[in-house]
N, C-alpha and C positions, 0 to 999 in steps of 0.2 A: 445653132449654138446659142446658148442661154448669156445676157448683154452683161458682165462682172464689172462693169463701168460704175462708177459712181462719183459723184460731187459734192465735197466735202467742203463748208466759208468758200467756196468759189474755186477751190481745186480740184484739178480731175485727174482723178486716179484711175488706171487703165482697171484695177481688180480690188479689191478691199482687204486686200492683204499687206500687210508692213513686219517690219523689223522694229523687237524695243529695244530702247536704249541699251548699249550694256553688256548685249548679248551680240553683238553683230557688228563689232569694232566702229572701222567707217566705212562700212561696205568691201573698200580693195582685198582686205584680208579674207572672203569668202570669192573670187574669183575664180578659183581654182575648182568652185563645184558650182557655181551657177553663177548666171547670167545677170547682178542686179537689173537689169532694165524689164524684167518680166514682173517685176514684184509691184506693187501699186507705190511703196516709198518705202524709204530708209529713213529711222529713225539714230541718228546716231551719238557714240558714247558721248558723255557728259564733256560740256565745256567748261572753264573757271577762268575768273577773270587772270591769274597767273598760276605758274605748274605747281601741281598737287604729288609727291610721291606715293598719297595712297594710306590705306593701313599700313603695320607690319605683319606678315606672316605667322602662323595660316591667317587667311583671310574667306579661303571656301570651304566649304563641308557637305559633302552628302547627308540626306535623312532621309527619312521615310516620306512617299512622295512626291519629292521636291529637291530642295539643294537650299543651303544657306552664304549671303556672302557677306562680305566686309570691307569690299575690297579699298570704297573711300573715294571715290570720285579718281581714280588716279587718271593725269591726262598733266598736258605741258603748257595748259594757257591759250587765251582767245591770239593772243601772240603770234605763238608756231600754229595752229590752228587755218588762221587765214594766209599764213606764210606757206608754210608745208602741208595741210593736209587739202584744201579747200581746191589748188588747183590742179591736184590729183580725182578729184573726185565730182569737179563741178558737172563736167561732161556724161553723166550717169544720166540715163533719158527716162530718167523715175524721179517722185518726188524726194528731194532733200531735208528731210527735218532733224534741228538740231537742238539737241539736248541743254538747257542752260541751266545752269547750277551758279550758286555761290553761299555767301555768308552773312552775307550784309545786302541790304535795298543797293545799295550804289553797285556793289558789286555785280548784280542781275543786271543792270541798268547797264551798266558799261560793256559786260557783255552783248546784250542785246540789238545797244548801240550798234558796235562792231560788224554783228552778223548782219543787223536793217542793210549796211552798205552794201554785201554780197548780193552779185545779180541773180544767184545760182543757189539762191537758198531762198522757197518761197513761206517758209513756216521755222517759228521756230515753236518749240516743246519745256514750258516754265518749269523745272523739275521744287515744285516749294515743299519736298519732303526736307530741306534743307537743312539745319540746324541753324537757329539766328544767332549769331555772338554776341549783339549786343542786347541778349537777353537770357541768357543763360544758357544756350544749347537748343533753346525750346525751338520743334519746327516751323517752319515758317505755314505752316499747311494744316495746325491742328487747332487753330483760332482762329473763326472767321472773319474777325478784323483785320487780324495778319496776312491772311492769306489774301484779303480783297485789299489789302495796302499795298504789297507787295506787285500785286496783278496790273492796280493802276499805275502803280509808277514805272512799270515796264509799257507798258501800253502806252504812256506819256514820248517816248523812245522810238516803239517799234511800230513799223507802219505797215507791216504785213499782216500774215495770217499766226497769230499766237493762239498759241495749243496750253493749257495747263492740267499738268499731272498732277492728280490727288494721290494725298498716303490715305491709305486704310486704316490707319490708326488712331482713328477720332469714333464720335461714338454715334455724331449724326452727319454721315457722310452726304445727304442735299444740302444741308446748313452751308456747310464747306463749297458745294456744286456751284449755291445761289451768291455767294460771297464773288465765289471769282468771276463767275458770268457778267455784276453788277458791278466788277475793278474793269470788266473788256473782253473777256475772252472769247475768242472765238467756234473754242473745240473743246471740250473736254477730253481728256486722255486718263482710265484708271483704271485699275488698279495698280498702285507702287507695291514693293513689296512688305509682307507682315512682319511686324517684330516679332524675333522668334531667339532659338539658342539649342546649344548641344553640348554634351557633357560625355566626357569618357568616362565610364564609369572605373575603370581601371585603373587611371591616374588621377581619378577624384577631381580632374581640371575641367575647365571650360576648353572646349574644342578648337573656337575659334580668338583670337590673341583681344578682339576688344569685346569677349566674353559672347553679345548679342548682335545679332547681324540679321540681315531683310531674308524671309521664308520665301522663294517664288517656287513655280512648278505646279503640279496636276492637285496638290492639298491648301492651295488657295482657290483655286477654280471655283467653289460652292460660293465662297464669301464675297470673287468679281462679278460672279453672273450676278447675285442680288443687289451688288452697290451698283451696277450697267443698267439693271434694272430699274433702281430707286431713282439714279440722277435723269439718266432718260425722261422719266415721267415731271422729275421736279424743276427743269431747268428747257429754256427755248434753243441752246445751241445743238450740235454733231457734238455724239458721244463716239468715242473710238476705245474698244473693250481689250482690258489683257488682263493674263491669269491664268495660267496652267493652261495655255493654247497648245496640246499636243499633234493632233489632226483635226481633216475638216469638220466631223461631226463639232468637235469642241469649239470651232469658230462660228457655225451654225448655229450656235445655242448662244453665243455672246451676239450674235445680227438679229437673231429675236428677241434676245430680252432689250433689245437698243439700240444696239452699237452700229454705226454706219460703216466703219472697217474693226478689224482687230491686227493686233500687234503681235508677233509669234517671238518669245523669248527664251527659257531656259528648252525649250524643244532645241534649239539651233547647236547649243552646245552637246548633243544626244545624234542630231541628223542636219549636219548642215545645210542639207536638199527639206528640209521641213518643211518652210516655205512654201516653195516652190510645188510640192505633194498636197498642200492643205488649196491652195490653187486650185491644183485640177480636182480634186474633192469636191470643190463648192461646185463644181462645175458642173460635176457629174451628178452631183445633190438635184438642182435647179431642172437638169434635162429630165432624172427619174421623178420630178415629181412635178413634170410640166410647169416651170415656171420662166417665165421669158426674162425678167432680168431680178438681181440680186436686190433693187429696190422695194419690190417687193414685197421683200422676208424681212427688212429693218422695222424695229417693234413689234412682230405680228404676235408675237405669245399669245395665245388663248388660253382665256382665263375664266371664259363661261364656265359654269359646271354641266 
C-alpha cells in the first residue's frame, strides 16, 4: 500500500485530502454518507466574530462549469460556534481547520483569539478575501500590505498552525503569497473563489440578488493549478491547492504543480462521497505508477522539454 501520510507546519494528516470551506458545513451534516475521520481534515464554514444572516436570496447559481455564490459568510458567531457547534464536533479523529472571516483587523483577531483557546482545533484558515469596512469594501487580500497587516495582527493572537486563504483576484498572486508568509503564516491555502456573475437573459436581470458572486468548480481549475504553481515556487511555506477538485486525476495535478494536500469543494455539493473516491484514486494513482508515498509527487511537474 502506497504511504498517503503527510506533514503539513507540523500536522499530520492521515491522506492529503480535505474539505473547503463552505462546501462541507461542520463536518456533522455529511455523517449520513461518510465517515469524517477517513478524510486527512475538515476545513470548516466560515466563523465571524457575531451572527451574519447572509446575502438575500437567490444567493446560488449554476453556469457553465461550475456554480456561482453569494451566499455572504452566513454563520451565528464565534459565540454559538464554541458554545454549540465545537463540542459537537471536537471528537472527530481528523484534522479541524477553521475558517475565520471578519470585517475589520480586530475582528479576525477576536476571532482567532477565541479559537487559540480551543484544544480540539489545531489550525485555523485566515479567509482575507474579506471586504475591510474601514476602507471601503476593499479586500483585505488584494493589497499586499493589507493582506501582510492583517496576517501579523492575527499571528500576534494565534499560537497555533495558521493557514491563509488567498483570492484570485489580484494580478500578482506571489506578491500577495510573500506578503502573508512575511505577516506569519504558516500554510498557504488557494485558490478562493473568482469574481464572476450571471444574467437571465429573459428578464434582462442579474441572476444572483447582489448581482456578482465567487465562480468555483472545474472552470476555475486552469487559473488554481497555475497560482499552486506560482506561489509554491515563490514562497518557503506548505501550499495546500483548491479549484475545481472533481476527482483524483484533478488532485493529482494540484500535488504536482505544489500542493502538499488539496481541498475538495463545489465536488461535495454534486457527490457527497467526493472525498472520500478522490482518496482511493490517489491511492490507486501512486500503486499503478510505483510510487511508495504521496511525498513524492509534491512539486514534481516536469518541465524539461
Amino acid at each position: 500500500m502506497a504511504e498517503l501520510a503527510i506533514n503539513i507546519a507540523g500536522l499530520n494528516f492521515r491522506n492529503p485530502v480535505t474539505t473547503a470551506s463552505g462546501t462541507f458545513g461542520y463536518g456533522e451534516e455529511f455523517l449520513d454518507f461518510l465517515d469524517p475521520d477517513q478524510l486527512g481534515g475538515i476545513f470548516v464554514k466560515a466563523v465571524t466574530g457575531k451572527n451574519r444572516d447572509g446575502n438575500a436570496y437567490p444567493r446560488m447559481a449554476e453556469t457553465t462549469g461550475g456554480m456561482l455564490n453569494s451566499v455572504g459568510l452566513q454563520n451565528k458567531g464565534i459565540d454559538h460556534f464554541c458554545r454549540e457547534i465545537y463540542p459537537k464536533i471536537r471528537n472527530f479523529n481528523t484534522n479541524i481547520m477553521v475558517n475565520v472571516s471578519g470585517s475589520t483587523i480586530e475582528e479576525y483577531m477576536t476571532v482567532a483569539e477565541r479559537i487559540n483557546e480551543l484544544d480540539d482545533i489545531p489550525a485555523i484558515e485566515l479567509n482575507i478575501s474579506c471586504p475591510n469596512v474601514k476602507l471601503g469594501g476593499m479586500a483585505f487580500g488584494t493589497v499586499p500590505a493589507m493582506a501582510r497587516e492583517v496576517t501579523a495582527a492575527v499571528r500576534k493572537v494565534y499560537h497555533k498552525v495558521m493557514m491563509v486563504k488567498l483570492s484570485p483576484n489580484v494580478t500578482n498572486i506571489t506578491e500577495i503569497a510573500r506578503a502573508v508568509t512575511d505577516g506569519g503564516a504558516d500554510v498557504i491555502t488557494l485558490i478562493n473563489t473568482l469574481l464572476g456573475m450571471a444574467i437571465d437573459a429573459e428578464t434582462q436581470r442579474p441572476v444572483l440578488s447582489t448581482i456578482t458572486g465567487g465562480l468555483s468548480g472545474p472552470a476555475i481549475k486552469p487559473v488554481a493549478l497555475r497560482m499552486v504553481w506560482q506561489v509554491h515556487k515563490a514562497v518557503p511555506v506548505p501550499v495546500i491547492g483548491l479549484g475545481g477538485i472533481m476527482n483524483a486525476t484533478d488532485a493529482i495535478e494540484f500535488i504536482l504543480a505544489g500542493a502538499s494536500a488539496v481541498q475538495v469543494g463545489t465536488a461535495n455539493f454534486i457527490d457527497p462521497q467526493a472525498s472520500i473516491k478522490i482518496i482511493r484514486g490517489i491511492e490507486e494513482y501512486l500503486t499503478r505508477h510505483n510510487i511508495s508515498s504521496i511525498r513524492e509527487l509534491i512539486g514534481a511537474l516536469r518541465t524539461d522539454v
